[in-house]
Every structure is written in C-alpha cells, then in structure tokens.
C-alpha positions in Angstrom: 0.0 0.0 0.0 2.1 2.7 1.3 5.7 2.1 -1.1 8.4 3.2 1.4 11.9 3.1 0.1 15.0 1.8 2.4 16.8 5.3 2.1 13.6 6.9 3.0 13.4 4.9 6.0 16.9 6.2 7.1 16.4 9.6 6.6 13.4 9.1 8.8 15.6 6.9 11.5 18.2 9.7 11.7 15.7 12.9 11.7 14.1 10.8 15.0 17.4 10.3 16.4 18.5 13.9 16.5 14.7 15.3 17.3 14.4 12.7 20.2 17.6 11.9 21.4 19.4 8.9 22.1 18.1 7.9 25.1 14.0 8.2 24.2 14.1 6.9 20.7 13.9 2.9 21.9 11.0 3.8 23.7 9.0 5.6 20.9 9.9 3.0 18.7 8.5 0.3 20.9 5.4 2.9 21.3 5.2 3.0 17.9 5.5 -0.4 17.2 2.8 -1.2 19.3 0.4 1.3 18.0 1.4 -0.4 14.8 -0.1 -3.9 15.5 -2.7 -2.2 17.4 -3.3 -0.7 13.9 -3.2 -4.1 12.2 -5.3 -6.1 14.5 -7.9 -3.8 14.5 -7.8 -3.7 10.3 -7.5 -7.5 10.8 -10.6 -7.7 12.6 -12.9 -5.0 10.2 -11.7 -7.1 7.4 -12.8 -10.6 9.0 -16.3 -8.6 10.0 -17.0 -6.9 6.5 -15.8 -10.6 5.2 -18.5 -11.8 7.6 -21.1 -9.7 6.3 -20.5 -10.4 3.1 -21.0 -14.0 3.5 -23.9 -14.0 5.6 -26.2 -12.0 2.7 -24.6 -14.6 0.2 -25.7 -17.0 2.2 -29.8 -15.4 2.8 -29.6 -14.9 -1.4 -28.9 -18.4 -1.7 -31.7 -19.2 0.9 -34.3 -17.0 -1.2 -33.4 -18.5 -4.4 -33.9 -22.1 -3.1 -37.4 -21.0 -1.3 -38.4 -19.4 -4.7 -37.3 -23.0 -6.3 -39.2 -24.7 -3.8 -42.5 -22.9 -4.2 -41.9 -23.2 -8.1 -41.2 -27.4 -7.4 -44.5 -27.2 -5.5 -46.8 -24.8 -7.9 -45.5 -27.5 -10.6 -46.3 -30.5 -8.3 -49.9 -29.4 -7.7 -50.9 -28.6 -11.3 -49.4 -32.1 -12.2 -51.2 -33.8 -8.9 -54.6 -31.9 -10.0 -54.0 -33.3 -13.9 -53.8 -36.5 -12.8 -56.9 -36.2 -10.9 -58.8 -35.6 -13.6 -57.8 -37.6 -15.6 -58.2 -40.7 -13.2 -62.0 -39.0 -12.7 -62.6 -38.8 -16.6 -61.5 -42.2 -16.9 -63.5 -43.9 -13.6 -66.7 -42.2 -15.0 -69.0 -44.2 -17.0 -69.7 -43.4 -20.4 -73.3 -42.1 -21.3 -75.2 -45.1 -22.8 -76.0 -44.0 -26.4 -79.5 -43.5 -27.3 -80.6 -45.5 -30.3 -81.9 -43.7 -33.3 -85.7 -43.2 -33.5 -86.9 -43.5 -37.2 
C-alpha cells in the first residue's frame, strides 16, 4: 500500500534520532510499534467482520433462491397432482349409454 523506500526509511531513522535523542528513541519505537499492530489487529478484525457480512447476505440470497425454487417445485407438483386427478376422474366415469336412433 504505502511504497516506502530503504533510504527513505533512514532519513526518517536519523531525523528521529536527533529530534528525540538517544536515550528516548527505543521507547518511541517500541510505542510505535505497538500502536502499529494495534493498527493491524484492528484492520484485521474490520476485514474478517466486513468478510463476515458479506457471506452471511450470500448465504440469505442463496436461501431465497432455493425458497423461490421450492414454491416453483410445489406450484408445478400441484398442477401435475390436479392433472392426474382428472384424468383418473374422466377415466373412472362411466360413459353415457348412447341413445338409439328413432326412425
């Protein structure tokens, strides 16, 4: 992210030696190191939460897409169950006895 160069770095090392002194700069670097993997952890852990968040609303898409299915499965099943009713019914039903011809 940030590109910092090795020279850069020791221009930076040697400014904070002579505005800090000798005796304080091991301190502020631990300070500073800390606050850095304070920074991390905590860009760690918004990461794994957005990550999270992310999944979880994959996860209720996929649920309404398989409850959309599964109403379509069942609409189909019906209208295929009610076919097959009638024609079971049309087929149980007598036929109407033909009337002869009157001449």
């Amino acid at each position: 992210m940030f590109d910092v160069a090795f020279s850069e770095i020791l221009v930076i090392v040697v400014v904070a030696l002579i505005v800090i002194g000798p005796q304080k700069l091991p301190q502020v670097a631990r300070m500073l190191g800390a606050l850095v993997g304070r920074l991390q952890r905590y860009v760690a852990t918004v990461k794994a939460d957005i990550e999270r968040e992310l999944r979880l609303e994959e996860t209720r898409r996929l649920e309404q897409e398989v409850r959309h299915s599964i109403l379509s499965v069942q609409t189909e099943i019906d209208n295929a169950t009610a076919r097959a009713e009638s024609a079971v019914e049309s087929t149980l039903q007598p036929a109407a006895p033909e009337k002869p011809e009157s001449s």
